[in-house]
C-alpha positions as a printed Julia matrix, in Angstrom:
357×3 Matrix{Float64}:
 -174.12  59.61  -11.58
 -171.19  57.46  -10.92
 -167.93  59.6    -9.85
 -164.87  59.47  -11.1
 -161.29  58.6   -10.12
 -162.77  55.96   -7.42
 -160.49  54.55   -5.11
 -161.48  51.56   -6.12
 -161.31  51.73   -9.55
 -157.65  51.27   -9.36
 -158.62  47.49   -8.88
 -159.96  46.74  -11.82
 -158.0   44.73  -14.19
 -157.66  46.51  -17.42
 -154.4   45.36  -18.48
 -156.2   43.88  -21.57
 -157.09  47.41  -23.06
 -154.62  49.27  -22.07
 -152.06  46.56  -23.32
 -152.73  46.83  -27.07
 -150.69  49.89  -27.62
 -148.07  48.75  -25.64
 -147.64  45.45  -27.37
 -147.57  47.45  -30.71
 -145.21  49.55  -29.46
 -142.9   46.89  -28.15
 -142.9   44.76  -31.5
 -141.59  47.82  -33.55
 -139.18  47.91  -30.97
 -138.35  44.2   -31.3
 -138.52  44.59  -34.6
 -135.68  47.39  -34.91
 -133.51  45.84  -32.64
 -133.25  42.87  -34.54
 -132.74  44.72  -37.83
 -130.16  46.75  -36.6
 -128.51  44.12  -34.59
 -128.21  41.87  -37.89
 -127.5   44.62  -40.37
 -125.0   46.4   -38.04
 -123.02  43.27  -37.31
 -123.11  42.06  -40.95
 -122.23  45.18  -42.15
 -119.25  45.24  -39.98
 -118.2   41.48  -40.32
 -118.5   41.86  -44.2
 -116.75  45.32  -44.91
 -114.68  45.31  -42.06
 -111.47  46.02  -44.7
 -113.27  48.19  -46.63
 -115.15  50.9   -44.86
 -113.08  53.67  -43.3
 -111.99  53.58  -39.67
 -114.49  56.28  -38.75
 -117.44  54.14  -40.36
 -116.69  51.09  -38.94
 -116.26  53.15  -35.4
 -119.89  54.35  -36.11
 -121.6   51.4   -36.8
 -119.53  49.76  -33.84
 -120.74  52.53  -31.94
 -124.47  52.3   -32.66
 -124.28  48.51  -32.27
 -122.7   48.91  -28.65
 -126.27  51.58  -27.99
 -128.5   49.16  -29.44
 -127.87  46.25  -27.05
 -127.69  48.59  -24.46
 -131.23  49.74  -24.88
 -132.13  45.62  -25.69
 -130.56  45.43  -22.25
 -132.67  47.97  -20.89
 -135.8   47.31  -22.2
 -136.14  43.22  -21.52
 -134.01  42.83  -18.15
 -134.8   46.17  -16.3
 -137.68  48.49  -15.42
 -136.8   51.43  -17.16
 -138.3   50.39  -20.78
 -138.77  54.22  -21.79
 -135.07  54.4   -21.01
 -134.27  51.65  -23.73
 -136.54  53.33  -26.09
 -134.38  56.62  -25.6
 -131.46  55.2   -25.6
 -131.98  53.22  -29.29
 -133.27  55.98  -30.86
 -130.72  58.06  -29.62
 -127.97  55.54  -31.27
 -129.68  55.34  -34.28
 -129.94  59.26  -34.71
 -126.15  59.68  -33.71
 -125.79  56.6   -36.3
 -127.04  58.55  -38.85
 -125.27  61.78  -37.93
 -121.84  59.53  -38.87
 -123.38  58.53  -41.7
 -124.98  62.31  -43.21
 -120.88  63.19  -42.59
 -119.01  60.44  -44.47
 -121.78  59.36  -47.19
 -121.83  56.1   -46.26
 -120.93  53.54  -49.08
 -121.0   55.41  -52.32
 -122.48  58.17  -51.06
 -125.97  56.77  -50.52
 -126.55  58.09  -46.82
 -128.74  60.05  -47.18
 -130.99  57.49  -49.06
 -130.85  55.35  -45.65
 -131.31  58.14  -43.21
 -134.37  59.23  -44.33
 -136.66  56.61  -42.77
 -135.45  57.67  -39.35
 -138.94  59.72  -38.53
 -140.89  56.56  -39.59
 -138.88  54.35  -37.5
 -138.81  56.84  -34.0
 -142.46  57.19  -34.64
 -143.57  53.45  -34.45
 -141.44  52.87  -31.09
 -141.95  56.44  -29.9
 -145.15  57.57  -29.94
 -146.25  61.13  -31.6
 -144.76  63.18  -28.84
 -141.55  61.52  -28.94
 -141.4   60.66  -31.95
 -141.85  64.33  -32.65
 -139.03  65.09  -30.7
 -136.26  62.58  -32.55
 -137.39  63.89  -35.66
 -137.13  67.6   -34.96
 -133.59  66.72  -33.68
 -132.87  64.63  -36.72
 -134.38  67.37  -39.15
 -132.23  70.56  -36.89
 -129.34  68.1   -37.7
 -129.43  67.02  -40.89
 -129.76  70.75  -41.71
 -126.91  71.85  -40.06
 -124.46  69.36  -41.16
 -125.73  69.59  -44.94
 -125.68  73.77  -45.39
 -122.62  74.41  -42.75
 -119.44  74.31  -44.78
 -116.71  72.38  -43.82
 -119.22  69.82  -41.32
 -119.12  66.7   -43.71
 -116.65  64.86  -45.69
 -119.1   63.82  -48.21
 -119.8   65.21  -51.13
 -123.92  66.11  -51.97
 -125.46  68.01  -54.6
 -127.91  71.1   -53.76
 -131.06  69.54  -55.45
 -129.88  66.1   -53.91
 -129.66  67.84  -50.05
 -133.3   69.66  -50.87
 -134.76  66.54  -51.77
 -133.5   64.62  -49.2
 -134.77  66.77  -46.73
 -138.15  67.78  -48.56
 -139.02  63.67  -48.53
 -138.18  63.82  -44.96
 -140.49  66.39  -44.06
 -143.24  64.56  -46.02
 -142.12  61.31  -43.98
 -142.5   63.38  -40.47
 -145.59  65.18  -41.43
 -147.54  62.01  -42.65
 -145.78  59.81  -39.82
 -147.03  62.38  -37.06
 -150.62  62.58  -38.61
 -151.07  59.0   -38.86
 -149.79  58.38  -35.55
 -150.97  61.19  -33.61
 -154.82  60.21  -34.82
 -154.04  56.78  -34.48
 -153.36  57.5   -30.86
 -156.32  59.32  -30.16
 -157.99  56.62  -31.37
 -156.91  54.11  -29.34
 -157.01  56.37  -26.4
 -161.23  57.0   -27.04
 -161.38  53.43  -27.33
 -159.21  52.65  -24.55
 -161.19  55.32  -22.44
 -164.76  53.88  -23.62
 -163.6   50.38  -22.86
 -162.1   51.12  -19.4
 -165.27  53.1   -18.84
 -167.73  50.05  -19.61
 -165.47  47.61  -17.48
 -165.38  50.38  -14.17
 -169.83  50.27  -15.06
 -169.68  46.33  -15.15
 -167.76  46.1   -12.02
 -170.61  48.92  -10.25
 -173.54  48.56   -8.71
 -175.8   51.28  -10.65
 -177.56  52.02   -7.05
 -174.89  52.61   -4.24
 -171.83  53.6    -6.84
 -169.66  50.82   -5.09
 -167.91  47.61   -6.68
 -170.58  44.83   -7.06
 -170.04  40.92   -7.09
 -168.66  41.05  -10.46
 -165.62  42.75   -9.31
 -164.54  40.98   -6.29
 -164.55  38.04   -8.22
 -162.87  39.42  -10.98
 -160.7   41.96  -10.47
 -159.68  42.34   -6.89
 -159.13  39.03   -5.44
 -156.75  38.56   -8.1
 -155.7   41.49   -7.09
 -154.99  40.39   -3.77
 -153.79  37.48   -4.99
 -151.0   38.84   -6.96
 -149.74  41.31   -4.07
 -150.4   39.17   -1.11
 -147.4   39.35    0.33
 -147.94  43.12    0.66
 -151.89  42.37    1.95
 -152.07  40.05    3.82
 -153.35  39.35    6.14
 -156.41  40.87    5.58
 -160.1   40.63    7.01
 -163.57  40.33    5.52
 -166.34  41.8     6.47
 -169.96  40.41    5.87
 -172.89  42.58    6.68
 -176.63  43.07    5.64
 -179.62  45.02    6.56
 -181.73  43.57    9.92
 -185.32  42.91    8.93
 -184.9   44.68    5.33
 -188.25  42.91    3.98
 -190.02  44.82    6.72
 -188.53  48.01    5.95
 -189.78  47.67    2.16
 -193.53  46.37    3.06
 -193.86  49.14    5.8
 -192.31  52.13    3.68
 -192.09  50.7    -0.02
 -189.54  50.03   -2.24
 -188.05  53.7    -2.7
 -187.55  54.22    1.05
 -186.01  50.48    0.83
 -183.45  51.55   -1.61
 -182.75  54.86    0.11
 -181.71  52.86    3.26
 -179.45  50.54    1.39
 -177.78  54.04    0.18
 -177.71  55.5     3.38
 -176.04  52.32    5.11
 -173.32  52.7     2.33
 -172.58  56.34    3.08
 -172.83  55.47    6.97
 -170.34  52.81    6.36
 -167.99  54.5     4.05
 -167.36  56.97    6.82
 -165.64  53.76    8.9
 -163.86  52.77    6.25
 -159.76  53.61    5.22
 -159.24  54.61    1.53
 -157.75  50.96    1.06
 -160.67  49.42    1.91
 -163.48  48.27   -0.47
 -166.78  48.22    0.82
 -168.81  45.65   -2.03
 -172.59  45.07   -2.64
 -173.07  41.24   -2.77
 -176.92  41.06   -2.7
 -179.99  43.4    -2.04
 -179.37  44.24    1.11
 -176.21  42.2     1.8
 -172.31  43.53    1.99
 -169.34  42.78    2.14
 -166.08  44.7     3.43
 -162.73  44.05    2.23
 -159.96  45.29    4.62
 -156.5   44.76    3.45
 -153.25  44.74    6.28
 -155.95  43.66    9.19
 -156.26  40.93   11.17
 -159.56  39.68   12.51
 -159.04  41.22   16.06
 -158.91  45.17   14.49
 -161.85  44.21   11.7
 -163.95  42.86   14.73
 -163.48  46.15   16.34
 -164.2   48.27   13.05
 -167.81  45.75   12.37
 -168.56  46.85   15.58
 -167.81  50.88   15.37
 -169.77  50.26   11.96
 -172.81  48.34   13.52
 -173.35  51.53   16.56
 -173.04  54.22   13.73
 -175.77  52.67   12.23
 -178.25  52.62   14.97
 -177.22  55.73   15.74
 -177.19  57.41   12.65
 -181.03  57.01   11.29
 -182.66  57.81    8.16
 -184.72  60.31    8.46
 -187.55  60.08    6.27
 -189.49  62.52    3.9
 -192.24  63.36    6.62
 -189.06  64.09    9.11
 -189.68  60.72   11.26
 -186.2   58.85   11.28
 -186.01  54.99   10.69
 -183.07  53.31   12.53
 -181.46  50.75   10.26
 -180.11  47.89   12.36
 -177.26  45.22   10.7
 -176.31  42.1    11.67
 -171.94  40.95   10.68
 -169.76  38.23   10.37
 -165.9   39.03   10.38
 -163.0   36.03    9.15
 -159.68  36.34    8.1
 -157.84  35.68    4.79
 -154.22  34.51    5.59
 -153.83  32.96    2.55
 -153.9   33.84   -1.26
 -155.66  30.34   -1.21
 -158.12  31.16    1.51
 -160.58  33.36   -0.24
 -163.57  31.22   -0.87
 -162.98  29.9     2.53
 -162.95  33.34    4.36
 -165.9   34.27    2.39
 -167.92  31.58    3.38
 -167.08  31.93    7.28
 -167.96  35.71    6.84
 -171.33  34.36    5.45
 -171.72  31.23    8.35
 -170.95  34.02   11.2
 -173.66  36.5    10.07
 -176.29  34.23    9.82
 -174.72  33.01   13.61
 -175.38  37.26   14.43
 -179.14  36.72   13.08
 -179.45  33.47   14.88
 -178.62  35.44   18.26
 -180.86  37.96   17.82
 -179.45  40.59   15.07
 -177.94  43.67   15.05
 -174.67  42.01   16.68
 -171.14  41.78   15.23
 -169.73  37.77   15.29
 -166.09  37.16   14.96
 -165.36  33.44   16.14
């Protein structure tokens, strides 16, 4: 059975399933930003003589927080922040608004979308939070006496504030669902991806994901990296092991090298299945000297750490290397292919050697 949280599985490029919630998220917060940037500023431009000095300060106000959190969100790292911070505007927006009525009194007819809105951008855990705050509020300032210039009814206050229940309770089911959802999806998806990128036998990365998913990894950070070494090894004389001892003894060595070569390994490194027999060792922050030494620690652990067999007898599993460097983001296919040239050099010498240069 495959285990979980690999160290390797942090490799794998997922950004394509774990990105559709985030781009929905993001275009609702587009979306409101741009509404409230245009209403707020042509609300202000066009009544600018006719609203009160306290509404015109509020929709200022708001305006100021909502290009604050536009700031936030597309020319900084702290995206949650701008989230916060427009949802926060808009709630103290509509606090001003609950306490002078607005134009005509119609506040409250405006304000009650809020929960919808915080929803969409927030999330049901967030979004839960704004709208508590915004129901606590609303409350507050509508049965306190004396909070609010503006003048509502009792049946208009009880049905402003029974709608917006309905709003938060429908907005919180739909979302909350909807996000469990996505996340089963997201979590199947991921799952079939990390199975794609594994070799069912050993549990470690297969061909698929070097090629894939961590040399563009390595790509992407190389300044952080590189250099780094690779690492080609396979089995000495595998074909013999298989005749001699059949297929299921064959497969138990191939395990057993794994585990013997895991041990030699730093949690940064990625130890890969390329072929049958045949593997290759990723080692990040190395240079050929150091990975050289490692191939070589790797190759007398082997030897001296045989398989012992069902009937007790122990079979020594001998493995032949080739070590190059990668220097470049560029020199991938090239380092690969040196790996590949030196350990068929090792077999050419006589096998079971390590061959660096």
């Amino acid at each position: 059975m495959q285990k979980k949280h690999e160290k390797w599985h942090r490799y794998i490029n997922t950004d394509n399933v774990q990105n559709v919630e985030q781009v929905r998220q993001n275009t609702s917060l587009l979306a409101m930003i741009s509404l409230a940037i245009v209403v707020l500023s042509g609300l202000l431009i066009a009544n600018y003589d006719k609203y009160s000095p306290f509404l015109s300060s509020s929709l200022a106000g708001t305006l100021i927080l909502v290009l604050i959190s536009a700031f936030l969100f597309y020319l900084t790292s702290f995206k949650q922040l701008g989230r916060i911070v427009l949802c926060t505007g808009v709630l103290i927006f509509n606090a001003c608004l609950i306490y002078s009525g607005g134009t005509e009194n119609t506040a409250l007819y405006w304000v009650m979308y809020y929960p919808l809105i915080v929803y969409s951008i927030m999330g049901p855990k967030w979004g839960s939070y704004f709208s508590g705050a915004f129901v606590v509020m609303s409350f507050y300032m509508l049965y306190t006496d004396g909070i609010v210039i503006a003048s509502y009814g009792d049946a208009e206050k009880s049905r402003f504030l029974l709608s917006a229940l309905v709003i938060i309770i429908f907005s919180f089911i739909n979302e909350y669902y909807r996000y469990q959802s996505h996340s089963k999806i997201e979590t199947v998806s991921i799952k079939h991806k990390q199975d794609a990128n594994t070799d069912a036998l050993t549990d470690i990365p297969n061909r698929r994901f070097l090629e894939a998913s961590y040399f563009p990894y390595l790509k992407t950070n190389a300044g952080l990296l590189l250099p780094a070494s690779l690492i080609m090894t396979d089995i000495d004389h595998f074909k013999v092991i298989n005749d001699t001892y059949g297929h299921d003894v064959g497969d138990k060595a191939i395990v057993h090298a794994v585990n013997v070569i895991k041990k030699a390994l730093r949690n940064t490194d990625v130890l890969c299945r390329v072929g049958g027999e045949e593997f290759l060792i990723c080692i990040p922050q190395m240079g050929i000297d150091k990975a050289t030494k490692i191939a070589e620690k790797i190759r007398v652990s082997l030897q001296e750490t045989p398989l012992i067999l069902e009937d007790g007898k122990p079979l020594t599993i001998r493995s032949s290397f080739g070590v190059s460097e990668i220097t470049s983001s560029d020199d991938f296919s090239t380092a690969i292919k040196s790996a590949d040239d030196r350990l068929y050099k090792a077999k050419e010498q006589g096998r079971n050697r390590v061959v660096a240069f």
